[in-house]
PyMOL CGO cylinders between C-alpha atoms (Angstrom):
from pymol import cmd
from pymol.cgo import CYLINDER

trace = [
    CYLINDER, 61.01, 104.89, 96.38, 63.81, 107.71, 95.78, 0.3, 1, 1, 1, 1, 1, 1,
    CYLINDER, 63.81, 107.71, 95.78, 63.58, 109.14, 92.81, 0.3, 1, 1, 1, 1, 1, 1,
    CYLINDER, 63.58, 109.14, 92.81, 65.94, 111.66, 92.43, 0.3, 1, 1, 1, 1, 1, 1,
    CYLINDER, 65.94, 111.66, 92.43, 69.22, 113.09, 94.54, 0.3, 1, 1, 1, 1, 1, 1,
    CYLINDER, 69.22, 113.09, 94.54, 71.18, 116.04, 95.93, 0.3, 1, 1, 1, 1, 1, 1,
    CYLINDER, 71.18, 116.04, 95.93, 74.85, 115.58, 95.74, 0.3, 1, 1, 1, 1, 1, 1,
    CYLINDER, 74.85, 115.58, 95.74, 76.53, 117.53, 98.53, 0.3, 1, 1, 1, 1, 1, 1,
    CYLINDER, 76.53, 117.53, 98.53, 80.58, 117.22, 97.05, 0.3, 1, 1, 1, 1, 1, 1,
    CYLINDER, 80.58, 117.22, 97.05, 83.66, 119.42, 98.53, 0.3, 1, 1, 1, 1, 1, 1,
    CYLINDER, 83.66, 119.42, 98.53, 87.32, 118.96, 97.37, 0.3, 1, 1, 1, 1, 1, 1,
    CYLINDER, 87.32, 118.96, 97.37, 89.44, 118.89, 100.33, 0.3, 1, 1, 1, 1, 1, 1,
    CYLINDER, 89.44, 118.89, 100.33, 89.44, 121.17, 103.45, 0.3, 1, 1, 1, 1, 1, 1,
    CYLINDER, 89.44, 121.17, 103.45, 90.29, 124.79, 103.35, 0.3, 1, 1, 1, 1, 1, 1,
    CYLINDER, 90.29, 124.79, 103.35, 94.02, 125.04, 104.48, 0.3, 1, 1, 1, 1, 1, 1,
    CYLINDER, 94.02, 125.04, 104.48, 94.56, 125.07, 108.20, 0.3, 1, 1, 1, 1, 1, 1,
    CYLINDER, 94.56, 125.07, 108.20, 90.82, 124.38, 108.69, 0.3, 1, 1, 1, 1, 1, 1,
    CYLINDER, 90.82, 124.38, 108.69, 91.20, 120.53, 108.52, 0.3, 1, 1, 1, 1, 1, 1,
    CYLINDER, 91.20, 120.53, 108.52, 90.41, 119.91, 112.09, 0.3, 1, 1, 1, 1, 1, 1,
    CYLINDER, 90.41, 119.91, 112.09, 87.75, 122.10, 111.80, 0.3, 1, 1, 1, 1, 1, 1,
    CYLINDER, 87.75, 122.10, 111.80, 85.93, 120.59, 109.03, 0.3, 1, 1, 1, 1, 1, 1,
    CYLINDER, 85.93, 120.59, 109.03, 85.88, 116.68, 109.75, 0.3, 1, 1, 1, 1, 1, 1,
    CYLINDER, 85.88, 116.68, 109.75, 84.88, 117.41, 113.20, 0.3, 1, 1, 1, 1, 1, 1,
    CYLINDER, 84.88, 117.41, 113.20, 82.05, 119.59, 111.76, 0.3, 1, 1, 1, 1, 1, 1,
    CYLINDER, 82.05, 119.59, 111.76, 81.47, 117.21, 109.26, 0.3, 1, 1, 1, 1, 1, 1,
    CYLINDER, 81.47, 117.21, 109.26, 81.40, 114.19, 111.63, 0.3, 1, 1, 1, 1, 1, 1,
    CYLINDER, 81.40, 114.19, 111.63, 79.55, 115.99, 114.59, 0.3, 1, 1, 1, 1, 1, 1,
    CYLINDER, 79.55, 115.99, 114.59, 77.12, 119.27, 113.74, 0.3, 1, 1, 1, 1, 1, 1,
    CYLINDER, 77.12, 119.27, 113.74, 77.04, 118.15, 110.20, 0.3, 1, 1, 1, 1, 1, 1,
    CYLINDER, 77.04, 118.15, 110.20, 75.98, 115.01, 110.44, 0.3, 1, 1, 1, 1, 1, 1,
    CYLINDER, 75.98, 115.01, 110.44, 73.70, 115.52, 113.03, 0.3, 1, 1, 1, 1, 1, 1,
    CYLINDER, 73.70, 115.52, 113.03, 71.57, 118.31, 111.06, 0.3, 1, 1, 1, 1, 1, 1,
    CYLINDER, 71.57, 118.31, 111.06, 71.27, 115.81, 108.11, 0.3, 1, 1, 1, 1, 1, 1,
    CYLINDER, 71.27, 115.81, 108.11, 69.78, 113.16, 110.04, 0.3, 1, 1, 1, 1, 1, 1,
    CYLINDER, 69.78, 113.16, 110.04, 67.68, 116.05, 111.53, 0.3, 1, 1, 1, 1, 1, 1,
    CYLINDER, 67.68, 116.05, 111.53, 66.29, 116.85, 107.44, 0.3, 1, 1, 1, 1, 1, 1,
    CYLINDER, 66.29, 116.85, 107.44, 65.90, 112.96, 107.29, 0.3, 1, 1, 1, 1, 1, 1,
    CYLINDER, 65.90, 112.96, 107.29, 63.52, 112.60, 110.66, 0.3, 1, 1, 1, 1, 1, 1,
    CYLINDER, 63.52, 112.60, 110.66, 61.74, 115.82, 109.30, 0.3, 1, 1, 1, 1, 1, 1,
    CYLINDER, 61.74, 115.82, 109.30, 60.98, 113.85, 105.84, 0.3, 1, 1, 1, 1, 1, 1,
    CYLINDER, 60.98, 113.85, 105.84, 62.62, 115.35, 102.77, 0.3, 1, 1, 1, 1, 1, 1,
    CYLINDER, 62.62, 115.35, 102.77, 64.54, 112.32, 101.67, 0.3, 1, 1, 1, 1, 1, 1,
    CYLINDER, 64.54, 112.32, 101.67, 64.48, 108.77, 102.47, 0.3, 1, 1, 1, 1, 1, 1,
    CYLINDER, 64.48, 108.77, 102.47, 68.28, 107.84, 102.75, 0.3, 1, 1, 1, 1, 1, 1,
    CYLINDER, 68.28, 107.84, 102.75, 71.53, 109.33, 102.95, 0.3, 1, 1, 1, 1, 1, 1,
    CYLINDER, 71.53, 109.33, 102.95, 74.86, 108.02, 101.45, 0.3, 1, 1, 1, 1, 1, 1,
    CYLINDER, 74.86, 108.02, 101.45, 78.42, 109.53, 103.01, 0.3, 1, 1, 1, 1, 1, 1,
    CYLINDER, 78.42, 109.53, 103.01, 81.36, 108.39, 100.33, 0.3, 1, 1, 1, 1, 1, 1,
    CYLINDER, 81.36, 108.39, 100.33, 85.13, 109.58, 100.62, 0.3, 1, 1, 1, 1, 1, 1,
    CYLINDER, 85.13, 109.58, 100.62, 87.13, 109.14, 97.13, 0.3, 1, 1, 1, 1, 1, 1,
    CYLINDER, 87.13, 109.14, 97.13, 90.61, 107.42, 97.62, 0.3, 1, 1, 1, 1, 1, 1,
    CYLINDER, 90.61, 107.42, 97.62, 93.33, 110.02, 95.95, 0.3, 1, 1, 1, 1, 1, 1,
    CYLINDER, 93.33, 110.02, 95.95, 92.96, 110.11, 92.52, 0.3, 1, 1, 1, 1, 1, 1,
    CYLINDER, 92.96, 110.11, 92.52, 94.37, 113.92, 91.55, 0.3, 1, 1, 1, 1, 1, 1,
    CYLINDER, 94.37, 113.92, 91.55, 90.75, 115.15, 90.85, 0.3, 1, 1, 1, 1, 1, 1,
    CYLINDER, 90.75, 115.15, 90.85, 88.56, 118.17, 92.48, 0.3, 1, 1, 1, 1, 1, 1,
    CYLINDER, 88.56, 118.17, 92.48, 85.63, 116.35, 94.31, 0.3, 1, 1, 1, 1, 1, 1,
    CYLINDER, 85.63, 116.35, 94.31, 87.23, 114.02, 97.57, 0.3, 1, 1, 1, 1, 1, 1,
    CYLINDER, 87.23, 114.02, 97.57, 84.05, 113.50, 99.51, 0.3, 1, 1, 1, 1, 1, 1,
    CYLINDER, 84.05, 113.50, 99.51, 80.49, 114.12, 99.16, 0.3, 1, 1, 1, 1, 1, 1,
    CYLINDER, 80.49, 114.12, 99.16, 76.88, 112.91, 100.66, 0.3, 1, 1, 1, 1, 1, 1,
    CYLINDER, 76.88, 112.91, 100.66, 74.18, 111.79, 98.52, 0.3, 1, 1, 1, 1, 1, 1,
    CYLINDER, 74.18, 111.79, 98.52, 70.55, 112.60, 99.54, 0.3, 1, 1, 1, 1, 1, 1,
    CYLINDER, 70.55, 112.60, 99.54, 68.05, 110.22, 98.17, 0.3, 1, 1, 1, 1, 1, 1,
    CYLINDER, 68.05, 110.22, 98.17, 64.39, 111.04, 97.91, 0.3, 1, 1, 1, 1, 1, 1,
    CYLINDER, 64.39, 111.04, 97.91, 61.80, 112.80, 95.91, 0.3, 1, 1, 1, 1, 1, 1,
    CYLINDER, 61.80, 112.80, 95.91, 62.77, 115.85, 93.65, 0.3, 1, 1, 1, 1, 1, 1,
    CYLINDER, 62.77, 115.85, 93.65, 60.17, 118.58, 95.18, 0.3, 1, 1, 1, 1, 1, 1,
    CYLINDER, 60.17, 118.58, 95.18, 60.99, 117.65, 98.49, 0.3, 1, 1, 1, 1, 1, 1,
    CYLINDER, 60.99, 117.65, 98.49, 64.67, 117.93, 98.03, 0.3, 1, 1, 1, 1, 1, 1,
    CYLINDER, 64.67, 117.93, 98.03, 63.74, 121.06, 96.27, 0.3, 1, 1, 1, 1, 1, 1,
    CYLINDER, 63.74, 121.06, 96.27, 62.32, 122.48, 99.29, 0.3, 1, 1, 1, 1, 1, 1,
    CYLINDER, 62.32, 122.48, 99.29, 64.96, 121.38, 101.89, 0.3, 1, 1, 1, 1, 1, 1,
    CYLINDER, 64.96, 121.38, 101.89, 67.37, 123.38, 99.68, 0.3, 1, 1, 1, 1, 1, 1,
    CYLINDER, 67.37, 123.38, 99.68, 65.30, 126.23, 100.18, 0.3, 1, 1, 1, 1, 1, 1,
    CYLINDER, 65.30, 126.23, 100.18, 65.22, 126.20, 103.99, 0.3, 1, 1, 1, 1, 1, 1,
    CYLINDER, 65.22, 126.20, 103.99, 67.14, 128.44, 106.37, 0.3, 1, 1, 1, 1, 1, 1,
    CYLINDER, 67.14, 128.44, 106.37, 68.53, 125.55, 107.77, 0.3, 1, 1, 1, 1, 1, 1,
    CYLINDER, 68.53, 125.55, 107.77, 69.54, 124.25, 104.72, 0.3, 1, 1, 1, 1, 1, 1,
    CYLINDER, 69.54, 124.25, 104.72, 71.51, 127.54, 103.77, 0.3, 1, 1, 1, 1, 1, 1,
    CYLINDER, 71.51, 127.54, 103.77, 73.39, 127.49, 106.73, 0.3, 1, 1, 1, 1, 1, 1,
    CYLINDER, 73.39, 127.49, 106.73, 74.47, 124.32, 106.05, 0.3, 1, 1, 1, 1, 1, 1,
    CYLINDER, 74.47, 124.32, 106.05, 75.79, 124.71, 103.16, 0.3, 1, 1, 1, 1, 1, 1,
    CYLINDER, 75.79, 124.71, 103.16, 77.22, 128.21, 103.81, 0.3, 1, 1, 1, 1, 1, 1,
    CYLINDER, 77.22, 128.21, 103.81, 79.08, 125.92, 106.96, 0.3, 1, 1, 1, 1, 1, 1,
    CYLINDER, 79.08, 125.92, 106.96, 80.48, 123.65, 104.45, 0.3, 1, 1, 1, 1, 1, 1,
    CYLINDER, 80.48, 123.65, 104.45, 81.63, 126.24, 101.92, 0.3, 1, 1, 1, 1, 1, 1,
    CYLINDER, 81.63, 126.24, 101.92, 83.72, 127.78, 104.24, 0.3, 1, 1, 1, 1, 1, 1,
    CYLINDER, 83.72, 127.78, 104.24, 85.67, 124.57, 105.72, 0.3, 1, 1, 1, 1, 1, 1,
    CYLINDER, 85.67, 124.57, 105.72, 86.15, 123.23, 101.98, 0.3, 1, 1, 1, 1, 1, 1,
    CYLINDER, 86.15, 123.23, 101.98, 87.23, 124.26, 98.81, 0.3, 1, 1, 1, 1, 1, 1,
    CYLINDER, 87.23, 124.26, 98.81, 85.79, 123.31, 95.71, 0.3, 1, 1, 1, 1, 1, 1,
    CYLINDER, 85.79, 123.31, 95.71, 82.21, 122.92, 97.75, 0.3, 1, 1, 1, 1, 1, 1,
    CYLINDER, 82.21, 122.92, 97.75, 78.89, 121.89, 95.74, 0.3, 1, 1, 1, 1, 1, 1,
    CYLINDER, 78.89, 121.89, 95.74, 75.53, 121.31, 95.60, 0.3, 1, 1, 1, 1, 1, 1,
    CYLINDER, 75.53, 121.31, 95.60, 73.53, 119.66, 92.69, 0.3, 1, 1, 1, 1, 1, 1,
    CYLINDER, 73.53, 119.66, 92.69, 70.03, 118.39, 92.20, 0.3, 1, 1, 1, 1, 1, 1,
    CYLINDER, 70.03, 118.39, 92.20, 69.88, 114.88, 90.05, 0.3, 1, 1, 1, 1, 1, 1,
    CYLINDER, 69.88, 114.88, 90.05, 67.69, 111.34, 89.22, 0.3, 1, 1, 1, 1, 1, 1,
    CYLINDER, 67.69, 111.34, 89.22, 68.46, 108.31, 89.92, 0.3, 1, 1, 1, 1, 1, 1,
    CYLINDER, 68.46, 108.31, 89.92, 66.84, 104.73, 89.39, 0.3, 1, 1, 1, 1, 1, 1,
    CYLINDER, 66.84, 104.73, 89.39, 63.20, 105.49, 88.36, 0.3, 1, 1, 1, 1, 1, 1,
    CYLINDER, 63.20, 105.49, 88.36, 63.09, 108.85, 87.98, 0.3, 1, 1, 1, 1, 1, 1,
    CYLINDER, 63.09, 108.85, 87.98, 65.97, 109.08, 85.48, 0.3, 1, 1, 1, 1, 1, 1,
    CYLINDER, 65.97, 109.08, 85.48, 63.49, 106.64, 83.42, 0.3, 1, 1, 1, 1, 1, 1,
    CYLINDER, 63.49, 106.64, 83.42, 60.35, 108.76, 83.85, 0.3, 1, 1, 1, 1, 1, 1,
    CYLINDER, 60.35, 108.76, 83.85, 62.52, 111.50, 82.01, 0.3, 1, 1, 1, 1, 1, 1,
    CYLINDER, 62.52, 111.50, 82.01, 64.08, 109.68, 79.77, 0.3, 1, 1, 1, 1, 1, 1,
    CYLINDER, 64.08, 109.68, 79.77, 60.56, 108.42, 78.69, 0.3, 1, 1, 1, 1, 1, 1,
    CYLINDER, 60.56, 108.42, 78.69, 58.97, 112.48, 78.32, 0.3, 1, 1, 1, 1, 1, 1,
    CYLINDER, 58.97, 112.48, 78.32, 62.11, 113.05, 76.46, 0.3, 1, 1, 1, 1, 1, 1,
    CYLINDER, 62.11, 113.05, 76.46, 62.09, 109.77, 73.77, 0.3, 1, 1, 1, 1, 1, 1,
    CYLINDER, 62.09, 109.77, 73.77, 61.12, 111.56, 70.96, 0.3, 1, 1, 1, 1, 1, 1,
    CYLINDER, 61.12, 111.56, 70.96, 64.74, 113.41, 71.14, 0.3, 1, 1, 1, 1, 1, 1,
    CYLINDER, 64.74, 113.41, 71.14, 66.37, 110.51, 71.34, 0.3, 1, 1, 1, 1, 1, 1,
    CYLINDER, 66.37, 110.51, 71.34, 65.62, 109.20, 67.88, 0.3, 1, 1, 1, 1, 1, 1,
]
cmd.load_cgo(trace, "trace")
């Protein structure tokens, strides 16, 4: 069971690269995350696009599976292309390790004593 997540988030497209980066995001993109999910470093993948609400993240992709092996997909060459592909199609372009579920509990547990 997934543990922890990566959030993938972008704002909007870079200006005049619209076309561009939904067809990269619904082709190549797309296509090399599935590719990380066959190879095994994360169980399930969640695609979400925010209705307009005036804020600074649109659209993003949440990667659920275990923390080191999320870890090490972000490490990959692959990986790093990736994201370098994304950063240039969209502004405001992210990527940030986080728990969900059970593994927000597990650290919530080693951390009790602060929480007093």
């Amino acid at each position: 069971m997934a543990t922890a997540v990566l959030f993938i988030g972008w704002d909007r497209p870079r200006a005049g690269r619209e076309g561009d980066a939904f067809k990269f995001l619904m082709g190549e993109g797309q296509e090399t995350l599935a590719k990380f999910q066959k190879q095994g470093f994360f169980e399930r993948i969640e695609r979400i696009a925010l209705t307009p609400h005036g804020g600074s993240t649109n659209g993003m992709v949440l990667l659920f599976g275990e923390r080191a092996k999320l870890d090490e997909l972000r490490r990959t060459d692959e990986f790093e292309r990736l994201s370098m592909q994304l950063m240039m199609l969209f502004d405001g372009y992210g990527v940030v390790p986080g728990l969900n579920g059970e593994g927000l509990d597990k650290a919530m547990a080693r951390s009790k004593d602060l929480l007093k």
